[in-house]
C-alpha positions as CSV (number, residue, x, y, z in Angstrom):
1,X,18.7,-5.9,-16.6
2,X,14.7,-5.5,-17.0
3,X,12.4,-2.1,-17.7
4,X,9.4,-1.9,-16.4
5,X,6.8,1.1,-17.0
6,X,3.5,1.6,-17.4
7,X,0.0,3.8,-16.6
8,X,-1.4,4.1,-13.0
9,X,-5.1,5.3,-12.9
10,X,-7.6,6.3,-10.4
11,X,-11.2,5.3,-10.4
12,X,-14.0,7.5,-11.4
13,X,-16.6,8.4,-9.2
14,X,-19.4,7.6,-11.1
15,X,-18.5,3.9,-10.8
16,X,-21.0,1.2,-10.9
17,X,-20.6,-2.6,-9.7
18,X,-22.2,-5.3,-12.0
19,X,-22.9,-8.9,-11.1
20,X,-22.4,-10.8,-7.7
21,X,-19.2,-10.2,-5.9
22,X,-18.6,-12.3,-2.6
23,X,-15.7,-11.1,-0.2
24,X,-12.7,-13.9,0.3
25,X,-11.1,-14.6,3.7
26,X,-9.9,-18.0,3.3
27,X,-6.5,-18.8,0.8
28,X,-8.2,-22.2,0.7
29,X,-11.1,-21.6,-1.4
30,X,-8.6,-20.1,-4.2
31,X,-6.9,-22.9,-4.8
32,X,-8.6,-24.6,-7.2
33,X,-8.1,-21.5,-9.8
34,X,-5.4,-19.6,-8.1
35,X,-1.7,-20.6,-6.9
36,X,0.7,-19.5,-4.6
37,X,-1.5,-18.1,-1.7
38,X,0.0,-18.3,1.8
39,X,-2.5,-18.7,4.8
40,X,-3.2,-15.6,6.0
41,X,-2.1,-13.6,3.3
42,X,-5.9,-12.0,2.7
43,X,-5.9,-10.5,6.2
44,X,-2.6,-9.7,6.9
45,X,-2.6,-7.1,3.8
46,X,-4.2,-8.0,0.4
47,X,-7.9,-7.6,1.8
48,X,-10.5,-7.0,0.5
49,X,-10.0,-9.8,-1.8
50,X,-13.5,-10.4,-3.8
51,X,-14.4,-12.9,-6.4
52,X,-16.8,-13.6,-9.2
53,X,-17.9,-17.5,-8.6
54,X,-18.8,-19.6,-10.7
55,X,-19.4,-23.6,-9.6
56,X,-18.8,-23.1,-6.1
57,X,-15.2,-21.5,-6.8
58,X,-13.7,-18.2,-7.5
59,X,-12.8,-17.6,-11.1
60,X,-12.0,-13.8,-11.0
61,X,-10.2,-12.0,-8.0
62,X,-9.7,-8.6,-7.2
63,X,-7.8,-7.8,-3.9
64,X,-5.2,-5.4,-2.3
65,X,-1.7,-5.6,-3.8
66,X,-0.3,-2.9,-2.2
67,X,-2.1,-0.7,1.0
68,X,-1.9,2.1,2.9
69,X,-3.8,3.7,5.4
70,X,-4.7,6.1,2.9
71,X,-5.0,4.5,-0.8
72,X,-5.3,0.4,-1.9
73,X,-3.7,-0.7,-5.4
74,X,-5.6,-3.4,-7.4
75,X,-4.1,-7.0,-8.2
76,X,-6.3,-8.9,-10.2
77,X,-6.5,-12.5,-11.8
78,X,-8.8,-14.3,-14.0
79,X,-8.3,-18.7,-14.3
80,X,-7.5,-19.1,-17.5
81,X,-10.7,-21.4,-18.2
82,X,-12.8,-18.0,-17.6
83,X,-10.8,-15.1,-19.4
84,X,-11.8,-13.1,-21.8
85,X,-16.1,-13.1,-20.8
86,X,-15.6,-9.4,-19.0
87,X,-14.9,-11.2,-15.2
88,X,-12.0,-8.8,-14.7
89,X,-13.6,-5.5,-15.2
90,X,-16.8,-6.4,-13.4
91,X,-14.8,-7.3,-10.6
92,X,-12.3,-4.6,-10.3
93,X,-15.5,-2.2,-9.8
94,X,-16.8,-4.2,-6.9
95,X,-13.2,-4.0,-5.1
96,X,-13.0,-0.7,-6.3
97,X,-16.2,0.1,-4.1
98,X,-15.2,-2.0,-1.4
99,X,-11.9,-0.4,-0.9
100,X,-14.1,3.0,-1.1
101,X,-16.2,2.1,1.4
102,X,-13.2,1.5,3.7
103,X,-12.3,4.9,3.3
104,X,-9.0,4.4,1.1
105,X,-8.3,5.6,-2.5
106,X,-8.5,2.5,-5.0
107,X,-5.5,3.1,-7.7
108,X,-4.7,0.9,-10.5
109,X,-1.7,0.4,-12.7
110,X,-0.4,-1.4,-15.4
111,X,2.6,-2.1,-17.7
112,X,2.3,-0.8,-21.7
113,X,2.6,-4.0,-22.7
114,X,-0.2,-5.7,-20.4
115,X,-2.8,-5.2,-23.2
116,X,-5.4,-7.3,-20.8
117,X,-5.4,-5.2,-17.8
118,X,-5.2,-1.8,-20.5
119,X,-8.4,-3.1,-21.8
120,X,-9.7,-3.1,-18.1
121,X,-8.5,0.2,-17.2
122,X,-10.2,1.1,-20.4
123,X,-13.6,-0.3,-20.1
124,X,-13.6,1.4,-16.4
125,X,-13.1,4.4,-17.7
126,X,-10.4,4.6,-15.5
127,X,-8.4,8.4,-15.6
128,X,-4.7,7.9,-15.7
129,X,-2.7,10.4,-13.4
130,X,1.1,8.8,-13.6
131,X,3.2,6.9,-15.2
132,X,6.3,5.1,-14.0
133,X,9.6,3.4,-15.4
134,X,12.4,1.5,-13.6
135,X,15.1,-0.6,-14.7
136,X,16.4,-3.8,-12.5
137,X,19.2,-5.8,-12.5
């Protein structure tokens, strides 16, 4: 059996988006940095997927882990080669925006123990509104 918990946080609105952030529609051009995308994925629920790239290829991705009609959830990843030079934050604003601009709610959330993504919520200034816990078998 596993536990899982952790923070979910809304997005101010006084929100800025810093640095160049391209929209994604192809799984192909994440492959380099990023494993296990299906074709079709992107449009069939996780967009807006956008990217910070560097060399001609994403290094940071933001995109739609969970979706609704009325409110998106953030899923990010950073290649390993680029982590820790402020790629994640930067681009969770510019999904952030884009899922605002859709006319959804952008939500992120975390687990206690994902000190990385904490550090993002943090430099956000993202306002925590839940908290959740589960166990699994």
């Amino acid at each position: 059996m596993r536990q899982s918990d952790g923070p979910a946080f809304e997005f101010p609105e006084s929100l800025v988006a810093h640095g160049n952030a391209i929209e994604i529609d192809d799984e192909r051009l994440l492959e380099p940095n990023f494993r296990g995308w299906v074709r079709g994925e992107i449009k069939a629920g996780c967009a807006p997927l956008l990217a910070i790239v560097e060399n001609s290829q994403p290094v940071s991705i933001c995109f739609c882990a969970r979706r609704s009609e009325v409110a998106a959830e953030a899923g990010v990843e950073t290649a390993t080669s680029h982590r820790g030079r402020g790629f994640a934050p930067r681009i969770t604003a510019a999904w952030a925006l884009a899922v605002r601009a859709s006319g959804r709610i952008p939500l992120y959330s975390t687990s206690w123990t994902n000190h990385a993504s904490l550090g993002v919520a943090r430099k956000l200034n993202l306002q925590p509104y839940a908290s959740s816990w589960s166990l699994h078998d």
